[in-house]
C-alpha positions in Angstrom: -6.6 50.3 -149.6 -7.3 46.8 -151.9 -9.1 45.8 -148.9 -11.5 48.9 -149.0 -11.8 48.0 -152.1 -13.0 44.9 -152.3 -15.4 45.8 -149.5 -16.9 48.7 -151.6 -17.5 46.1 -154.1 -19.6 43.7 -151.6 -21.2 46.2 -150.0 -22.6 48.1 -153.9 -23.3 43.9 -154.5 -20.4 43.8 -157.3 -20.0 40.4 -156.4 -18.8 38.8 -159.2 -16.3 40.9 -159.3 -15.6 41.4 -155.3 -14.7 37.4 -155.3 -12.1 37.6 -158.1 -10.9 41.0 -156.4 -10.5 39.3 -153.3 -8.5 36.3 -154.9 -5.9 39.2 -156.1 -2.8 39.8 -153.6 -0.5 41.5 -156.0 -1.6 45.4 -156.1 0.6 48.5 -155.7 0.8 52.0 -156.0 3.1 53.2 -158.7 3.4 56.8 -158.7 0.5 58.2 -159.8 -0.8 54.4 -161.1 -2.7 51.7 -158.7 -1.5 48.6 -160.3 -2.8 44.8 -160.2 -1.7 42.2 -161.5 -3.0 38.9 -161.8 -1.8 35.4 -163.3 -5.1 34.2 -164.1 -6.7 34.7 -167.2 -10.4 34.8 -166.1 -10.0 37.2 -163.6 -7.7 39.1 -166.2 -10.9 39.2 -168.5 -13.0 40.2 -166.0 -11.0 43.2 -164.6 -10.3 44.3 -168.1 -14.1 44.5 -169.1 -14.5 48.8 -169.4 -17.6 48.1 -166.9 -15.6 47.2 -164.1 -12.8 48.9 -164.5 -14.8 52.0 -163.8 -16.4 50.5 -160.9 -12.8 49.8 -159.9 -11.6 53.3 -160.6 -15.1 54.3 -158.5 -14.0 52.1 -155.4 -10.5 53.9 -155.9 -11.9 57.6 -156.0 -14.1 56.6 -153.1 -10.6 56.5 -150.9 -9.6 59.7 -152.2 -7.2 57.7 -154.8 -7.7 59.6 -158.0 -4.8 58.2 -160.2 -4.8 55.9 -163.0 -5.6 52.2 -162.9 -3.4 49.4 -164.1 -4.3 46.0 -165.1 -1.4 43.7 -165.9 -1.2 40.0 -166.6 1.6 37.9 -165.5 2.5 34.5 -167.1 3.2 31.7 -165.2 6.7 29.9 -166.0 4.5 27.2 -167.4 2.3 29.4 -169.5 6.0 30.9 -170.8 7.1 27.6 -171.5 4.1 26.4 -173.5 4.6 29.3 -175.8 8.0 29.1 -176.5 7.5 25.2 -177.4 4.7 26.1 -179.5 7.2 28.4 -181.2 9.6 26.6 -181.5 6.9 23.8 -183.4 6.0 26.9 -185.7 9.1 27.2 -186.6 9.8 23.1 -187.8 12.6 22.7 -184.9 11.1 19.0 -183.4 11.9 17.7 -180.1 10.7 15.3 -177.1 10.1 16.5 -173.9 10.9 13.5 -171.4 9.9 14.0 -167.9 11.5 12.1 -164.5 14.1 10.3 -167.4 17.8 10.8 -165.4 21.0 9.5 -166.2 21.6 6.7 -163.8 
């Protein structure tokens, strides 16, 4: 179905939003929700614009899917980390962060 979808979007000329549809990989169907998600923050933005998420929902509907639509953005482990030093910096605990040091 994402594949339909990202067609619909070349062939209406949506192509902004057809190449960052057809970087996505993670979609599903979720009971009565078609879910993506996405790690990257531009393409996050861009989905989340009310614009294209009614083209999106219009690609959907054009398959007969007439359910809700579900944008999620998933952290990398890096982008986790970042925050929870920049926390923890917030907070006054201080630390170094040593990389390739071992014990030997």
């Amino acid at each position: 179905m994402w594949g339909k979808v990202v067609l619909y979007l070349k062939e209406k000329k949506y192509i902004a939003l057809q190449i960052a549809c057809g970087d996505i990989l993670d979609v599903s169907i979720i009971g009565n929700n078609f879910v993506i998600n996405t790690q990257e923050q531009l393409i996050f933005e861009l989905l989340m614009q009310n614009e294209n998420q009614k083209i999106i929902k219009k690609a959907l509907e054009w398959q007969g899917f007439l359910g809700n639509l579900e944008i999620n953005r998933l952290l990398k482990a890096e982008d986790i980390i970042k925050s929870d030093l920049e926390r923890l910096r917030q907070i006054g605990i201080e630390f170094l962060i040593k990389k390739g040091v071992s014990d030997e």
